[in-house]
LOVEX-370648 format. One record per residue (C-alpha): residue in one letter; x negated, y negated, z negated. Coordinates in steps of 0.25 Angstrom, whole numbers, plus 5000, padded with zeros to 4 digits. Last residue first. Layout:
<sites>
aXYZ
...
</sites>
This chain:
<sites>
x473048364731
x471548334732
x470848334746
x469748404753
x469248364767
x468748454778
x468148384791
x467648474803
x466948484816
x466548574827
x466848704820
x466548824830
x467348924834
x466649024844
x467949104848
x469149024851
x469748914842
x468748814849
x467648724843
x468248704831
x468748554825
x468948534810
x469948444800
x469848504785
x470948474775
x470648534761
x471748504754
x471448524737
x472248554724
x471348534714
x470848614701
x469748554690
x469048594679
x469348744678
x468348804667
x467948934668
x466648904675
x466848744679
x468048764689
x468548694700
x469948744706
x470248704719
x471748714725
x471748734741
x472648674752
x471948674764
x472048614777
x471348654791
x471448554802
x471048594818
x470348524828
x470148634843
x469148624852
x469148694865
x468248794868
x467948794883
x467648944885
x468549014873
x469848924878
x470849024871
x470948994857
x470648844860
x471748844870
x472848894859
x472148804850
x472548684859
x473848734865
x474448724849
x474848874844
x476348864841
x476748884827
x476749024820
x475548994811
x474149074811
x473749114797
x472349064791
x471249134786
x470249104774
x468949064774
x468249004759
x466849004762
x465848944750
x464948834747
x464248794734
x464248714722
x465048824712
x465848954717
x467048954724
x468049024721
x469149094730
x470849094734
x470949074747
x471748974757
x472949004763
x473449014777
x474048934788
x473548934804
x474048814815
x474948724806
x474948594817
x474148454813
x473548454825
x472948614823
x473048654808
x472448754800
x473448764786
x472848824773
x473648824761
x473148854748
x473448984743
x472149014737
x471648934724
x470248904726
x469148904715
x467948814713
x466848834704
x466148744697
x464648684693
x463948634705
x465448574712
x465348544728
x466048674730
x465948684745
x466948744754
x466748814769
x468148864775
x468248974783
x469348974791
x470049094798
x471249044807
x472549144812
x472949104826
x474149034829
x475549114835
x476249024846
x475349044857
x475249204856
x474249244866
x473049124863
x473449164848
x473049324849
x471749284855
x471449194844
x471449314833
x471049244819
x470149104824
x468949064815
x468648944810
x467248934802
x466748834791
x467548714789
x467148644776
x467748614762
x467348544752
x467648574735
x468248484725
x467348414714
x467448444702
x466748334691
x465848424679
x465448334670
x466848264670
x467648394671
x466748464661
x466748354652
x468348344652
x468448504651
x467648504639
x468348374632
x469648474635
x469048594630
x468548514616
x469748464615
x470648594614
x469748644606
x469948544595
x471348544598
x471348694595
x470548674582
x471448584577
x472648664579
x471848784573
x471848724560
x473048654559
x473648794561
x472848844550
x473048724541
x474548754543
x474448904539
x473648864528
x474748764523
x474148614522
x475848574518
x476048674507
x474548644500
x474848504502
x476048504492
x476948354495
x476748264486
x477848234477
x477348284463
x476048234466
x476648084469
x477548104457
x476448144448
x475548004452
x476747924448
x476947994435
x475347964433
x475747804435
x476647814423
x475347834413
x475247964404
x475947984389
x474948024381
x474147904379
x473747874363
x473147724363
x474547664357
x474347764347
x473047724340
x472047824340
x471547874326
x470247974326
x470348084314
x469148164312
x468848304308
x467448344303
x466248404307
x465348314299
x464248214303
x463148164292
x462248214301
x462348124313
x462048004301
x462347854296
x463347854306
x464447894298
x465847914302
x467147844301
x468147864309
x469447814308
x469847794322
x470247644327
x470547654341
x471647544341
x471947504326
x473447514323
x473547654321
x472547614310
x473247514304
x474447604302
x473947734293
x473347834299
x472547894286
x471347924294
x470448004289
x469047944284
x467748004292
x466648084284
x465148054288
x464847974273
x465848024261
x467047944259
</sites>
């Protein structure tokens, strides 16, 4: 056997027996003794592994079972997933916005004062005892609040009263009210059909003595505070106002008053 050269394997017995025991042979004495040749490298059988371990067949059948993500992620679904998510993103982002403003910015509900009283044909009441005058009252109210407006829904009723007796009826008007400042809301007020009291019938006609009269005005209003176009805060409010004149002829004058606003 020359030098560099590597002796087939006859594959007899003993040598399947051997574990990992190749004939090959070549010589280390020199790289360049080297030839391009074919060799034959033994392997035992029992280390030969073709057919693949039970627990990959366990593995499969969980694939082969699992249900296709692709169908269940749809685009159309991931869309509507999507913009439902940015909706309530939205959605909390106005409501943590309109819970700042309201603690930041706190309403506070507007006052109201008696400015003028002024009576609508008294000579035509003194004639006609059981028809009440018509009333014009101006009313003087104040919107305490720096940073909103203030608007008030009409058809609230109004009722004047004399000893807890309906004297005039109306309604009160539809306007806004612009921030922190002070504005004239007048409005009339209808006659009733009931009987005139003595007292007023005296106070129209008494124009040298002037007889004082105490009278009640109530009003049913709904206040809308808003911040801009934001609107943080609607009530529905009785303004309840107790005031004496000097007379109900010509010359009246406000001797005294107290007006109260109340949540309902």
């Amino acid at each position: 056997m020359e030098e560099g050269q590597v002796s087939q394997a006859k594959g007899d017995d003993t040598d399947d027996k051997s574990p990992l025991s190749p004939s090959l042979f070549l010589s280390l004495s020199s790289p360049s003794n080297i030839r391009s040749d074919t060799y034959v490298i033994q392997i035992p059988k029992d280390q030969i592994y073709r057919i693949p371990p039970p627990e990959n067949a366990v593995i499969a059948e969980r694939y082969r079972q699992k249900p296709d993500e692709k169908k269940f992620f749809s685009p159309s679904k991931s869309c509507i997933l999507i913009i439902g998510g940015i909706l309530i993103v939205l959605a909390l982002i106005i409501a943590l916005t309109l819970v700042t403003l309201s603690i930041i910015f706190i309403p506070k509900a507007p006052t109201f004062s008696i400015a003028r009283v002024q009576v609508n044909n008294p000579q035509n009441s003194t004639h006609k005892s059981s028809q009440s005058p018509g009333y014009t009252i101006s009313l003087k109210a104040k919107n305490p609040n720096e940073e909103m407006g203030i608007n008030y829904n009409g058809n609230g009723d109004v009722t004047l009263s004399f000893k807890g007796k309906k004297i005039a009826t109306g309604k009160f008007p539809t306007l806004y009210q612009d921030e922190k400042g002070y504005k004239m809301i007048k409005f009339s007020l209808a006659g009733t059909k009931a009987t005139l009291p003595k007292e007023i019938a005296k106070s129209l006609k008494d124009k040298k003595s002037k007889v004082p009269v105490s009278l009640a005005l109530n009003a049913k209003i709904r206040v809308k505070v808003n911040l801009g176009m934001i609107k943080t805060w609607v009530k529905d409010a009785n303004v309840a106002c107790q005031f004496k004149v000097s007379t109900l002829g010509s010359g009246i004058r406000i001797l005294s008053q107290e007006c109260q606003s109340q949540e309902s």
